[in-house]
N, C-alpha and C positions, 0 to 999 in steps of 0.2 A: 232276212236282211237285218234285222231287229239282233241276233246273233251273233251276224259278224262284226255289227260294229261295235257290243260288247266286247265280243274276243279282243278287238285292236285296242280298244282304248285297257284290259288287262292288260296288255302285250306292252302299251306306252309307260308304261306307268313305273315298271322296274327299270325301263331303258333310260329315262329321263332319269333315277336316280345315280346309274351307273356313268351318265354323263356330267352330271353336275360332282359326284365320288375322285374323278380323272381331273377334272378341272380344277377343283382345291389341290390334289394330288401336285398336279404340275406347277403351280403357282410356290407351294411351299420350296419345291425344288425348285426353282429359281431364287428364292429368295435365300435357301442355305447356299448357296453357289455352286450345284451339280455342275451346272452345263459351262463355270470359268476353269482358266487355265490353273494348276496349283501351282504354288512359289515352293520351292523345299526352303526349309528353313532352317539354322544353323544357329545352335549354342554360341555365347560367345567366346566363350574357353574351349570350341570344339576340336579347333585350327588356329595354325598362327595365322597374323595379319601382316599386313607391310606399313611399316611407319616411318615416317624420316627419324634419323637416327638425332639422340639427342643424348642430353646430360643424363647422367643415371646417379641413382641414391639409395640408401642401406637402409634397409628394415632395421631395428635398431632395438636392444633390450636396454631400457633405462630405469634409477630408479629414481623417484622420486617418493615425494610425502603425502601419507594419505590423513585425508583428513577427517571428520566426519558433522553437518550442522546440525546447529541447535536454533530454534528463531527463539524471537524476544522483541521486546517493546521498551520504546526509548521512555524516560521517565526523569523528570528533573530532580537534583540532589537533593534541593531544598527547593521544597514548596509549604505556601504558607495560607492559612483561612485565615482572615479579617476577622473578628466573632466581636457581637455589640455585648457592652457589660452595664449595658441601660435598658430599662422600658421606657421607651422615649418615642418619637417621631422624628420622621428622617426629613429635615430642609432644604439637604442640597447634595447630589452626588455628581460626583465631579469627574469621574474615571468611564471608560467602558473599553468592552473584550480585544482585546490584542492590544490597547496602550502600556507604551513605558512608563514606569513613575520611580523616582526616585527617592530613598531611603527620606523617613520623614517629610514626604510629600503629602496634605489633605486631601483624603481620598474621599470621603462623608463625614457630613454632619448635623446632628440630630440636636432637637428642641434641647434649648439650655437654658431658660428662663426663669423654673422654679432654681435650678442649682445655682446661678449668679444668685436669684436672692437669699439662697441661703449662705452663701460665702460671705454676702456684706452684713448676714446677721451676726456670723463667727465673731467678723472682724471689728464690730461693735461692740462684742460681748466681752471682747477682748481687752478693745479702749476701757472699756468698763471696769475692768478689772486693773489693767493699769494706771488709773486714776488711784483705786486703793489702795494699792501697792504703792504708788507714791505719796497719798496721805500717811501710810502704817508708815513706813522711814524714816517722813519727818515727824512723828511722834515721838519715834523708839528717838531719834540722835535728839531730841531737844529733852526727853525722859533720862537718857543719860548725864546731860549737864544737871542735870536735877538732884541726880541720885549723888552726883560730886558733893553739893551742898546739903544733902540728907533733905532734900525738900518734901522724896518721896522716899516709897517703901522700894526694898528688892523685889517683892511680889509686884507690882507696880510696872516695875522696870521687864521681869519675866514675862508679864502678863503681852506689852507692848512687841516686844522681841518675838514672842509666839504669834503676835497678829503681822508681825512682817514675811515669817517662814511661811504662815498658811497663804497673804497675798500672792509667792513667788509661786506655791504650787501652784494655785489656781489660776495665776498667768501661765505657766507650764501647759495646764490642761484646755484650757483657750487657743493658745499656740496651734497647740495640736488638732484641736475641733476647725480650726482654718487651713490647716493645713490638708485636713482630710476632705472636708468640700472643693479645696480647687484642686485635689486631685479627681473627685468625682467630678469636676468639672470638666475637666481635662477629657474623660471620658467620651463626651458629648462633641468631641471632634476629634475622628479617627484617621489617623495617618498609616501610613504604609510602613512594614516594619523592615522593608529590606529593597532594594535596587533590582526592578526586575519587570515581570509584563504579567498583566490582568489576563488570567485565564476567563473570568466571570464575574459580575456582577449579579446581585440578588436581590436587588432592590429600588425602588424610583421614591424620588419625592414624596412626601404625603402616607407610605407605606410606615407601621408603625411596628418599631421592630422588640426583641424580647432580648433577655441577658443568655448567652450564650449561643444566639443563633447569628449563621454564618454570614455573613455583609459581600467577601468581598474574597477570592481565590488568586495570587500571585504563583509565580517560581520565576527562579534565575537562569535566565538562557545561556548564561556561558557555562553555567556548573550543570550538564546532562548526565544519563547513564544511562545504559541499557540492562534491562532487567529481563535475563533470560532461562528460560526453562531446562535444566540438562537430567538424565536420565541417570539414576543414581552410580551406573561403573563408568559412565562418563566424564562425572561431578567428581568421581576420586580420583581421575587425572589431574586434578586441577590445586594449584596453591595462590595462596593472595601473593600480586607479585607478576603472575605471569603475564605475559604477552601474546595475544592470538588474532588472526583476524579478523574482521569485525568488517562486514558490509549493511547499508541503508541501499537497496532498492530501490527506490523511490529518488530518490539524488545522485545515486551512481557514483556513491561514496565511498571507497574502502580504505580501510587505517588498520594499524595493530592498535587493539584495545588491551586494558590493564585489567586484570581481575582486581575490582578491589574489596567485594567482601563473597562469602559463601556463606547464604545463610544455612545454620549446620540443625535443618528440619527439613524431613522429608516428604510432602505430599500427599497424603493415606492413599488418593486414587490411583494419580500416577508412577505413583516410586520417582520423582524427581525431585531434583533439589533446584535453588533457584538462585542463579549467582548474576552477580550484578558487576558493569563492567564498566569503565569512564576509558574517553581517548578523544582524541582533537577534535573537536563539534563545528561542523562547516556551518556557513549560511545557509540559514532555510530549514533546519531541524527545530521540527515541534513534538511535542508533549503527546505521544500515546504513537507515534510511528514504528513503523512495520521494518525489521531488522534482523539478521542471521550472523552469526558467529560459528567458526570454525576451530573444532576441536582435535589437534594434533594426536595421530593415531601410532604413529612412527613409517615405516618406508614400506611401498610397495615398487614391485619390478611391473612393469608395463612395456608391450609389446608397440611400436611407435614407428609411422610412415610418413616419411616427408611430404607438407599439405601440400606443397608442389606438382605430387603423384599425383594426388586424388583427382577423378573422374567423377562428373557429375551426371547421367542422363535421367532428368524426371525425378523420381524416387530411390532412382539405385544409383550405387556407388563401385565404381571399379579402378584399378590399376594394371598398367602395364608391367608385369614382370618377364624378366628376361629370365628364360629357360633354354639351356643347350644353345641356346646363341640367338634364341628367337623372341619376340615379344609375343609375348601372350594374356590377353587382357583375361583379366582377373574380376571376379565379383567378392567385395571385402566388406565385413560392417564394423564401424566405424562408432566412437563414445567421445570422450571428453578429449581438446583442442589442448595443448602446451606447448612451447617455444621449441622444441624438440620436434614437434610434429601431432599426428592425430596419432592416439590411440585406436588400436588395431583390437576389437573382440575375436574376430574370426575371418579368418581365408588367407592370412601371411605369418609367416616367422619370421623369424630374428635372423640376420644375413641373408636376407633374398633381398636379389639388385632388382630396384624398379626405375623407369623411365620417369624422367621429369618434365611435365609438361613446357614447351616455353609461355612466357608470360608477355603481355601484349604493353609496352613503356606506357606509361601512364601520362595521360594527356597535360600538358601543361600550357601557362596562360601565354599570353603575350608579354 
């Protein structure tokens, strides 16, 4: 007994595997679709189709101009650093980033307390000295009525005449010593040297600033350029003078720009040269934008299908050409969009008629 029911449970043991082996088996086939009906499926260039009949249009060989870019970054003509020619402390700043100020407007100003006082020492030193210079004159002319009468000597008379010349120098050199403190004075409030807008400021109140460090960053928004990279056989396309166009990105701007200089050095890394380009400056153009210029190459022939044709399904692109009197859709790939039509890379020539889509009137208001 013991025996046989060894033997059976041997005997279960492969049969349970070969059932569960059948049952994954049929499951996968179901899910590939064995047991569905199959569709045949058909290229779509395989046959012609039937279309209502419409307008038709020329594949078309045109030439146009090709061009090639260069980017570049917009850059103001003139821009200017504020820089202090004092060690002083700063009292008051008056400006901050993105304000207008105009030419000779105060922008900062720093402690000026020892220099007034030293202007009204000048200007003491000065009276001081004009006082003896007005004694010495009337010496010398009442020394002269003197010398008519032999009252005194010629040396007498030289001697008075010498202390007038030296008074006038030394009013001279007074002059001057006040003239040099209120310009150092002048220093201690610093204005704006040009009509334009605050890139940055450098400093607050209270901050105590050094001779030649920078205060305060201007440029002129109506005077731009763009300062662009070109590739050295690209750069000798080009003369001061020319005309190209010139797109902003970011504004959706495009103008013909003027080359107006080339600087004539060239890059060690890149092999390029860097030419810089002025043209009509819209609203809303600032200092370091992102900008392409297009460099006339001379003419290319391009292969061109009226957008009308083009078919859209998903990812692909196709056209209806008419062959032997029949429409035949077509799979075509398609590049750059012109007034002519879309350029055609590949699947049409030049004089194949294609079918034109009709176009749905475009909804208008009340």
């Amino acid at each position: 007994m013991n025996k046989l029911v060894k033997l059976l449970r041997s005997l279960l043991k492969p049969l349970a595997l070969i059932v569960t082996g059948a049952a994954l088996i049929l499951v996968m086939a179901i899910l590939a679709g064995w047991f569905h009906e199959k569709v045949a499926t058909q290229s779509p260039s395989a046959s012609p189709i039937q279309m209502t009949s419409g307008a038709l249009g020329e594949v078309k060989l045109v030439r146009k101009p090709k061009y090639e870019t260069a980017v570049g970054t917009i850059q103001p003509v003139h821009e200017a650093d504020v820089a202090a020619k004092l060690l002083a402390r700063v009292t008051e700043v008056n400006v901050r980033a993105g304000q207008t100020v105009g030419e000779g407007d105060i922008l900062i100003r720093l402690d000026d307390q020892d220099l007034t006082a030293r202007v009204q020492q000048a200007v003491a030193a000065r009276s001081s000295i004009q006082a003896e210079l007005d004694r010495s004159v009337a010496d010398y002319r009442r020394a002269q009525q003197l010398r008519g009468t032999n009252a005194i000597s010629q040396a007498e008379l030289d001697q008075m005449e010498a202390a007038v010349k030296s008074g006038r120098a030394n009013l001279e050199r007074a002059q001057g010593a006040v003239d040099e403190t209120k310009v150092i004075l002048n220093y201690a409030t610093i204005r704006s040297p040009l009509t334009g807008v605050v890139v940055d400021k450098r400093v607050e109140p209270g901050d105590t600033v050094t001779p030649g460090q920078v205060l305060v960053t201007l440029y002129e928004p109506q005077r731009m350029q763009m300062l662009a990279t070109v590739r050295e056989s690209l750069a000798l396309r080009l003369r001061v003078g020319d005309k190209i166009p010139a797109l902003l990105e970011a504004l959706g701007h495009e103008c013909q720009a003027t080359v107006s200089e080339i600087v004539p050095q060239a890059e060690t890394a890149s092999r390029s040269f860097t030419v810089k380009l002025t043209g009509p400056c819209p609203p809303g153009v600032y200092s370091g934008m992102f900008g392409r210029i297009s460099i006339p190459l001379g003419d290319e022939q391009i292969v061109a299908v009226p957008a009308a044709a083009v078919q859209r399904v998903g990812q692909l692109t196709f056209v209806s050409v008419v062959v032997d009197g029949e429409h035949r859709r077509r799979s075509v790939r398609l590049g750059r969009r012109f007034e002519e039509g879309d350029e055609v890379l590949a699947g049409l020539s030049p004089g194949e008629q294609v079918v034109l889509q009709a176009q749905e009137p475009a909804e208008t208001g009340p």
